[in-house]
One Martini backbone bead per residue (centre of mass of N, CA, C, O) as a GRO file, in nm:
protein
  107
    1UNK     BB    1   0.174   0.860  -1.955
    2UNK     BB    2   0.325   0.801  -1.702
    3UNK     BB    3   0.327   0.663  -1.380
    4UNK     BB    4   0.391   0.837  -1.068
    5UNK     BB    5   0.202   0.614  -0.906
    6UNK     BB    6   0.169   0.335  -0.661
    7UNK     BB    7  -0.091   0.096  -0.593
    8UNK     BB    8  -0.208  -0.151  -0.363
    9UNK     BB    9  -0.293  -0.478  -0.217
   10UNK     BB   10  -0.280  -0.676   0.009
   11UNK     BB   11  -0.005  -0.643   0.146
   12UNK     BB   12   0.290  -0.704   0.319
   13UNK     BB   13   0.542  -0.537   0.475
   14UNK     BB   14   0.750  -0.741   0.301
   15UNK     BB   15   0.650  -0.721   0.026
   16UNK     BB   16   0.621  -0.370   0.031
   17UNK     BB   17   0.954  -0.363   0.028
   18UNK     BB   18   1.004  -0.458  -0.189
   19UNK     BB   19   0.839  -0.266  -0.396
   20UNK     BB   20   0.957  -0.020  -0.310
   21UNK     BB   21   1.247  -0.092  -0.380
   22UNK     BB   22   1.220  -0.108  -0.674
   23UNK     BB   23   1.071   0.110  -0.769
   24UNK     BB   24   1.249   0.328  -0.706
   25UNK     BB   25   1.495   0.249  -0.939
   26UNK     BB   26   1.271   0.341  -1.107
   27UNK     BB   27   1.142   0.622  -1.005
   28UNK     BB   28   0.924   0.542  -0.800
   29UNK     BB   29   0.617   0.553  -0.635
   30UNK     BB   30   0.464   0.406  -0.336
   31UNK     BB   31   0.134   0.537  -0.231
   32UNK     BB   32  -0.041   0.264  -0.163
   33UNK     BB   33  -0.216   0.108   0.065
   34UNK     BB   34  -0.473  -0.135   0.119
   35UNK     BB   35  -0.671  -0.208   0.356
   36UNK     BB   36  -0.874  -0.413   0.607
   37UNK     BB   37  -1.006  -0.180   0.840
   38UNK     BB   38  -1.088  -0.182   1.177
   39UNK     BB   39  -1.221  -0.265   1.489
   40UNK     BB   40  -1.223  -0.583   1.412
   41UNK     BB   41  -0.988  -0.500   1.213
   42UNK     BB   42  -0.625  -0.498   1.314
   43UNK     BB   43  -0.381  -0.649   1.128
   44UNK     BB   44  -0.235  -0.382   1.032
   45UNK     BB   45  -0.150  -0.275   1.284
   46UNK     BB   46  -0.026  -0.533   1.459
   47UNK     BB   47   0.201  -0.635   1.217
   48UNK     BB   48   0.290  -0.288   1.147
   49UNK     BB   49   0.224  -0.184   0.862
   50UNK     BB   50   0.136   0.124   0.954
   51UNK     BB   51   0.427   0.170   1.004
   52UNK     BB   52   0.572   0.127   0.779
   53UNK     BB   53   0.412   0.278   0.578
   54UNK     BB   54   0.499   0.540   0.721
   55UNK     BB   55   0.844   0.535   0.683
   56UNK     BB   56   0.761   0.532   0.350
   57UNK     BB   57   0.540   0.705   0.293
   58UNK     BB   58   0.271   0.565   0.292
   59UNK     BB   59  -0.039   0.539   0.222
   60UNK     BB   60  -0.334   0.416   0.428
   61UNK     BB   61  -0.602   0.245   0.303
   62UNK     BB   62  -0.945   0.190   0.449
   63UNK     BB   63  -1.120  -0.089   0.393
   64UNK     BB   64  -1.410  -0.156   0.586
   65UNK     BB   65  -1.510   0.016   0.852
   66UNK     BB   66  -1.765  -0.169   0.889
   67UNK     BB   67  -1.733  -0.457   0.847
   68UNK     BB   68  -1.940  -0.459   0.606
   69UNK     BB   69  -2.169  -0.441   0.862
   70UNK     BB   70  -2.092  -0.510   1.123
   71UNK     BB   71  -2.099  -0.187   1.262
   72UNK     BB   72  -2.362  -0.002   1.154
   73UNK     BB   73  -2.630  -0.128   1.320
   74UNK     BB   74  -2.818  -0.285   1.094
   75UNK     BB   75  -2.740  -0.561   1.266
   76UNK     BB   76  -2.801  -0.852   1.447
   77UNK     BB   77  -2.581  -0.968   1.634
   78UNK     BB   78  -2.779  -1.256   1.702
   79UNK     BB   79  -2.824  -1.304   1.449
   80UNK     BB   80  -2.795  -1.354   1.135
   81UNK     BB   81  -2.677  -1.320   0.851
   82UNK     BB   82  -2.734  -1.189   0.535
   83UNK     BB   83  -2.787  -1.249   0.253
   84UNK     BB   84  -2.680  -1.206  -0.063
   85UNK     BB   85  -2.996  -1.196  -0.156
   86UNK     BB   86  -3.055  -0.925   0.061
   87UNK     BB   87  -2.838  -0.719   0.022
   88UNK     BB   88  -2.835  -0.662  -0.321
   89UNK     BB   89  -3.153  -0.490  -0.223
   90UNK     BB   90  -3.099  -0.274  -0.021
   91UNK     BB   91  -3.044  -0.080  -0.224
   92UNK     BB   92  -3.201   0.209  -0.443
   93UNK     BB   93  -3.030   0.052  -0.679
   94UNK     BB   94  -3.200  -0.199  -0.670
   95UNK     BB   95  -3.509  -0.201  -0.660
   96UNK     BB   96  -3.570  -0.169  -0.959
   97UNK     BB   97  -3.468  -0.521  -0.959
   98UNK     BB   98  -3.643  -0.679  -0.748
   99UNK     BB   99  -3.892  -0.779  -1.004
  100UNK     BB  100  -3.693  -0.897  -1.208
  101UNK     BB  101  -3.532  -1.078  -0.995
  102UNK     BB  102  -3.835  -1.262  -0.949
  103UNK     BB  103  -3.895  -1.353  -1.203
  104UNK     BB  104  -3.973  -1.539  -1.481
  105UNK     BB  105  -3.723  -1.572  -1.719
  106UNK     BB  106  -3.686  -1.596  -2.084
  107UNK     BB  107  -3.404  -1.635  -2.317
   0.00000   0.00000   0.00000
């Protein structure tokens, strides 16, 4: 088969519409949109996005609902922000390789 439903990620309400106007020509459904949504960030409510969504039918996913984790209550707000190599052993899944990316391997 062929695809029932396409889902976007930012796109403006304007690009939206043209998109959505032509999958309808063709038979299709455009079925989401993602976009980075948060209490720090509103640029989808303010600049109408969601509710352009909400009238064409659209679901509206939002991706980091935490602000990349600056919501989460994790960092110190008057702190630095912690660096990318600081974050990417931070979680369960990177531990056991936090020994290996700390030697010095000869490849």
């Amino acid at each position: 088969g062929a695809a029932k439903a396409i889902g976007v990620c930012n796109f403006s309400l304007q690009e939206l519409r043209v998109v959505h106007e032509h999958l309808q020509r063709q038979g299709l459904r455009l079925s989401t949109c993602q976009v980075e949504l948060s209490l720090a960030r509103q640029l989808p409510v303010a600049s109408g996005l969601v509710n352009g969504c909400r009238e064409l039918g659209i679901t509206v996913l939002a991706f980091s609902p935490l602000a990349m984790g600056r919501l989460s209550g994790r960092y110190d707000p008057w702190g630095p922000a912690p660096s990318w190599a600081e974050r990417r052993r931070s979680g369960p899944a990177q531990r056991p390789f936090g020994a290996t990316l700390d030697e010095d391997v000869d490849a």
